[in-house]
N, C-alpha and C positions, 0 to 999 in steps of 0.2 A: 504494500500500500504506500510505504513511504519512496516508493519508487513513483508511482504513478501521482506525487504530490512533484515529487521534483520536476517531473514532464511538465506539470502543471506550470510551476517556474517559471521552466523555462519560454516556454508558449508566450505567458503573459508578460514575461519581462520583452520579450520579443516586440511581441503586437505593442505593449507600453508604447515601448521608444518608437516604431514605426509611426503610430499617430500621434504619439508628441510632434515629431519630425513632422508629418503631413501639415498639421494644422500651424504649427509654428513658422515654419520657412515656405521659401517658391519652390519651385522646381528648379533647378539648376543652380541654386542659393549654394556657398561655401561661408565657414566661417574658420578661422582658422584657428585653433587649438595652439599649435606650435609647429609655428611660421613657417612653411616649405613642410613640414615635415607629417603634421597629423593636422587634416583639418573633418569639418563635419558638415559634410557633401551632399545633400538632398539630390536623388535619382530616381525615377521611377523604371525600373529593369526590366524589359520586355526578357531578355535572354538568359542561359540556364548558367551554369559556372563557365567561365572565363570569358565570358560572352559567341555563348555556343546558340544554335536553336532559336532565332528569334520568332516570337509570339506563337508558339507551339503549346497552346494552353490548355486543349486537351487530353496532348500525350504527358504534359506537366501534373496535373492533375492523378492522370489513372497512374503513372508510374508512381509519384508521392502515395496517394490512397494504398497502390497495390505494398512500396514498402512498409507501410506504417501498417497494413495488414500480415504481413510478415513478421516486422520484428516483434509483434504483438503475441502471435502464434510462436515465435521463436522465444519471446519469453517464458511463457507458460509452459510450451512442453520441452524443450531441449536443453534452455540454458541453463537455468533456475540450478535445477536439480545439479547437472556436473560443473559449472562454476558459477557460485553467485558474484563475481566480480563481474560477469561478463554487464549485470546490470549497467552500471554504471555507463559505460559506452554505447548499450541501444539505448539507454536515458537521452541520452545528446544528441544520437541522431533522431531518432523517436521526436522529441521536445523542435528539432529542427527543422525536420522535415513537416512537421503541422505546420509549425509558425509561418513556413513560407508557400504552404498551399493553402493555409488562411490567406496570406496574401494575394495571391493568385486568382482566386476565387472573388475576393473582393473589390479588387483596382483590375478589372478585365485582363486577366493574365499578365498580370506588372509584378514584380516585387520592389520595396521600400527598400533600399539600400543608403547606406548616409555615413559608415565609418568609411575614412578616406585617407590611406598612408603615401598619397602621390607615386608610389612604385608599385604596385600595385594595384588592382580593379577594384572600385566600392564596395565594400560589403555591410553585413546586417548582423545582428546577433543572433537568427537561426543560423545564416552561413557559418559561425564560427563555433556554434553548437556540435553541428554534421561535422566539421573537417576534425577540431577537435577530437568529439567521437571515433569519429573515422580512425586518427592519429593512435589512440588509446587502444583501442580496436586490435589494427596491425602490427602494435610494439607484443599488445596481449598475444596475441596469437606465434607471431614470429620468434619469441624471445621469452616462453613461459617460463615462470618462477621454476626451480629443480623441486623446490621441498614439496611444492602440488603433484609435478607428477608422482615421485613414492607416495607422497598420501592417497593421491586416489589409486594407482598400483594398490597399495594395502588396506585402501574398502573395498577395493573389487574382489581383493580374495578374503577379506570375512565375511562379505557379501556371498561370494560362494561358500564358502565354508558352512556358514549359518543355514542355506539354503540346501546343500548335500542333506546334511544334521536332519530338516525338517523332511527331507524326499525319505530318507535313512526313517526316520519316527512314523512316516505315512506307512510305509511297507511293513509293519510289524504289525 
């Protein structure tokens, strides 16, 4: 549950800042933060990361809907159970990929993008949620902790063990 409170979070700190942003500045409006270096850039984004796909906002839509159906499914029955770390990183993506098919949905296939490092493409705080996630994700996976795998190594086999034991007590 406290997982699906932090999705929550994130979501709404998202949408937050996106309609602070809307209603506060123009479109195209910069403000500078630190001069040359970070400013806070109102965009409306027709396009998908790095500005890929523009205004493809139904394949935007069912692709978010179909992940955010997946990692939902992926939490409940796969992860959970063999590592609950993995929560934390479908939390960010999960949390990000809403926040930006809320947006999608609501500014005719746009997203609200406004943080702006001049080397870099504008982005938003679901984008930074997902790559985030994403980053967590593939170190998790690439470069698992050693003491996890012997630990789960050694519930798999008192998991069998326990379960012979009961095959063993049925047959008698």
């Amino acid at each position: 549950m406290g997982y699906m409170l932090f999705v929550l979070f994130i979501i709404l700190l998202d949408q937050a800042s996106k309609i602070y942003i809307q209603y506060n500045m123009h479109i195209g409006e910069s403000i500078p933060v630190i001069e040359g270096i970070f400013h806070i850039t109102y965009i409306e984004n027709p396009y998908t990361a790095f500005g890929l796909f523009r205004y493809q906002t139904i394949f935007f839509v069912i692709a978010a809907s179909v992940s955010v159906i997946l990692i939902i499914l992926i939490y409940k029955k796969i992860i959970f159970q063999k590592d609950p770390f993995m929560y934390i990183p479908l939390t960010l993506v999960l949390g990000g990929a809403v926040g930006n098919l809320i947006d999608r949905v609501r500014i005719n296939g746009r997203v609200i993008d406004f943080i702006d490092f001049r080397i870099w493409p504008v982005f938003n705080f679901a984008d930074s949620a997902i790559v985030c996630g994403m980053l967590v994700l593939l170190i998790h996976v690439l470069f698992p902790a050693p003491e996890k795998e012997n630990e789960g190594e050694v519930e798999k086999g008192e998991k069998w063990e326990e379960e012979e034991k009961y095959k063993a007590q049925d047959k008698e």
